[in-house]
N, C-alpha and C positions, 0 to 999 in steps of 0.2 A: 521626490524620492525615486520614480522610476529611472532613473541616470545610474540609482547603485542597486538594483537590482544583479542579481549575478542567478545565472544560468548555468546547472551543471548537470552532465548525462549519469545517472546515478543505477547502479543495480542496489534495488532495497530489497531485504531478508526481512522475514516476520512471520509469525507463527498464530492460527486464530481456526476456529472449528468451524466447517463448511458442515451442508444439509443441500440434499438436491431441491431446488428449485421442482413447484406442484408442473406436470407435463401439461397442462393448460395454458401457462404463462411462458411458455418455451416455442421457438419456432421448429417444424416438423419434428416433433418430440426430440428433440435434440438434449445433449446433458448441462445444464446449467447451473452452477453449485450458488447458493445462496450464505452472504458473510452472515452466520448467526450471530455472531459480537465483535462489528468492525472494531477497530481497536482494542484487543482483550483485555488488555492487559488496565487500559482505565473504565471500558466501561463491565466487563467482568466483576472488578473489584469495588466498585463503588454503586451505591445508588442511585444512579444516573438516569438519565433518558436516553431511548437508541437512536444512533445517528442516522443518518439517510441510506438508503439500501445499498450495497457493494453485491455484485455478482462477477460470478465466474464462468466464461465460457467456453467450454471444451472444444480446442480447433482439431480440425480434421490432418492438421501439420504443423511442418514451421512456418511461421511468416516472419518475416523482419517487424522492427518497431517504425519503420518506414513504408512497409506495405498496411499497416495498419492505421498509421498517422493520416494517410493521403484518404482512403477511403473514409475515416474519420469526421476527416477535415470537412469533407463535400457530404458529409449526411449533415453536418452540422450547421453546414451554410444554409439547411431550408427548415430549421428550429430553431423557436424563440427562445430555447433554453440548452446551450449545447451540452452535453454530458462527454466525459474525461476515458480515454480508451488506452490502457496499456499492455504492453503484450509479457511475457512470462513462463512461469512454470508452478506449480504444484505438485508438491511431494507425500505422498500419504505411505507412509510402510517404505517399501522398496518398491510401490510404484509411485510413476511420475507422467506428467501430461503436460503439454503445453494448452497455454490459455490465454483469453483476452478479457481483462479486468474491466468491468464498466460501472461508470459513481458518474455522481451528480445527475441523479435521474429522481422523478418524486416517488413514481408507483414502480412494483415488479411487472404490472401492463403494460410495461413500456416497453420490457427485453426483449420479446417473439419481435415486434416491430424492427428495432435497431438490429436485430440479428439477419431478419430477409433484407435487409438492405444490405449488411456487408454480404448475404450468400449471393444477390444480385451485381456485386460487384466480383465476387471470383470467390470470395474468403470461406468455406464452408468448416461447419463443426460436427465433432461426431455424435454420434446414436446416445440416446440413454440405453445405460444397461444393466445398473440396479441402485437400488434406492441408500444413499448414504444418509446416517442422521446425526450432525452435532461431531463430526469426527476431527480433531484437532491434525491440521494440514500446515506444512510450511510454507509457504509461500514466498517466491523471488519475481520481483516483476522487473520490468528497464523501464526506464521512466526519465524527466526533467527535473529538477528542484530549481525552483525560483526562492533565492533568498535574498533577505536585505542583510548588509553587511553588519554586524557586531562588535561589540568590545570584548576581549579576553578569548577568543574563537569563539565566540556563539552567537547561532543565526537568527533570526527568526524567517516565518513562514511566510513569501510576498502575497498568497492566498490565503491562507489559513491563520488566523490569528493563535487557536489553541495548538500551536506545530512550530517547531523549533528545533533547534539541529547544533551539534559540537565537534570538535575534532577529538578524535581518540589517539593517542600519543603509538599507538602503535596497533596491527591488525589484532585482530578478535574473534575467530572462527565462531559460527553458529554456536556450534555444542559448547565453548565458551560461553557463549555473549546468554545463553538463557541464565546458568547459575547466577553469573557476575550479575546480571539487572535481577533476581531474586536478593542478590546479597544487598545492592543498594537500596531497596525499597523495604530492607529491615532496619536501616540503620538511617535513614533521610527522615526532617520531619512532615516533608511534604511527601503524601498521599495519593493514592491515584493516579498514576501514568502510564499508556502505554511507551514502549520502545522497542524501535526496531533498527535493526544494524544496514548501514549505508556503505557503500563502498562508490564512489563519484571519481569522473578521469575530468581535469580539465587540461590547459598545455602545461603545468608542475609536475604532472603526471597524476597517481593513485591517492584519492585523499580519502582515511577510514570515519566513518562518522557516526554520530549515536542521531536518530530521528526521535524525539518525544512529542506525545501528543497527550495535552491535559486541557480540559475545559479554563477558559479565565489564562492561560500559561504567559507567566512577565518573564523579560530576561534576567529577574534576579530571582525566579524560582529555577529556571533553565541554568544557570550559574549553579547554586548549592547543588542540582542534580549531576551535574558535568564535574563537580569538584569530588562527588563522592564516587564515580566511577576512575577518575583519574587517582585515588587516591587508594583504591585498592588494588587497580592494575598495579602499581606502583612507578 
């Protein structure tokens, strides 16, 4: 199956309430937002277990998702478990911050460490400067998507087995895309999902996408979920 693996550079949109990170577990008290319910949208709504930490780290600027891969890559080459780095933004109100997203890690004792390594490499983050709790942030990151190819346009996840992906027959602005995934998840009989709107360039040029993430997720619940958004776009 790795021959149909497809690689796509994707900006993903999503919406989930951050909480700072306790200044103990942070490198020189730096701001660190902590995902209070990665996935809101499935693990909010259902009785779930929480999945593996996601944190946010407030950069001191811009850096490209190249300046951040590279240094990445080489902290990663001397851990037995590498964790997942992508670069972004966060929008709370009418303010916004650039940030670097870090998952696949076990503990939050793990962040002060991986954060002196990227300050040791040039990347530094700003100061905390007040304590946020639980505040619902939107979030864009730039990122990859590895998928295996599908039937009817839909992906699945070549990591993720609960993560799945479809084409949306035309774009879908944020302030859209929250009602329209409200309206589907009243009228689907499946339960439970988070989704977040995708916008991916490969050489066809702009392709619009819905990302769903549900525990257990087959392509023929990914199907009925993909049929009831196309259906009411129209």
């Amino acid at each position: 199956m790795k021959e149909q693996i497809t690689g796509l550079f994707s900006e993903l949109t999503k919406e989930e309430p951050l909480s700072t990170l306790e200044p103990d577990l942070t490198a020189s008290d730096s701001c660190v937002l902590e995902s209070v319910s990665p996935f809101f949208g499935y693990y909010h709504d259902g009785p779930m277990a929480q999945p593996e930490p996601h944190v946010y780290c407030v950069l001191d600027g811009y850096y490209s998702v190249i300046d951040v891969a590279r240094v990445a890559n080489r902290i990663n080459g001397s851990r037995n478990y590498p964790f997942d780095a992508a670069v972004g933004n966060i929008s709370m109100g009418k303010e916004s911050c650039h940030v670097m997203r870090i998952k696949h890690i076990s503990h939050y004792n793990e962040v002060a460490g991986i954060q002196y390594d990227f300050m040791n490499a040039g990347i530094g983050f700003k100061p905390r400067q007040r304590k946020i709790d639980s505040r619902m942030t939107v979030v864009r990151l730039l990122k990859f998507i590895y998928l295996y190819p599908g039937e009817d346009g839909v992906f699945m996840d070549a990591g993720n087995p609960g993560m799945g992906y479809f084409i949306l027959p035309a774009y879908v602005g944020w302030e859209e895309f929250k009602p329209l995934t409200e309206e589907v998840k009243n009228d689907t009989y499946i339960l439970y999902f988070d989704a977040a709107r995708i916008s991916s360039y490969d050489k066809g040029g702009i392709q619009e996408m819905v990302r769903i993430y549900k525990e257990h997720l087959t392509p023929e619940m990914l199907r009925a979920i993909r049929d009831r958004y196309h259906k009411i776009i129209g």
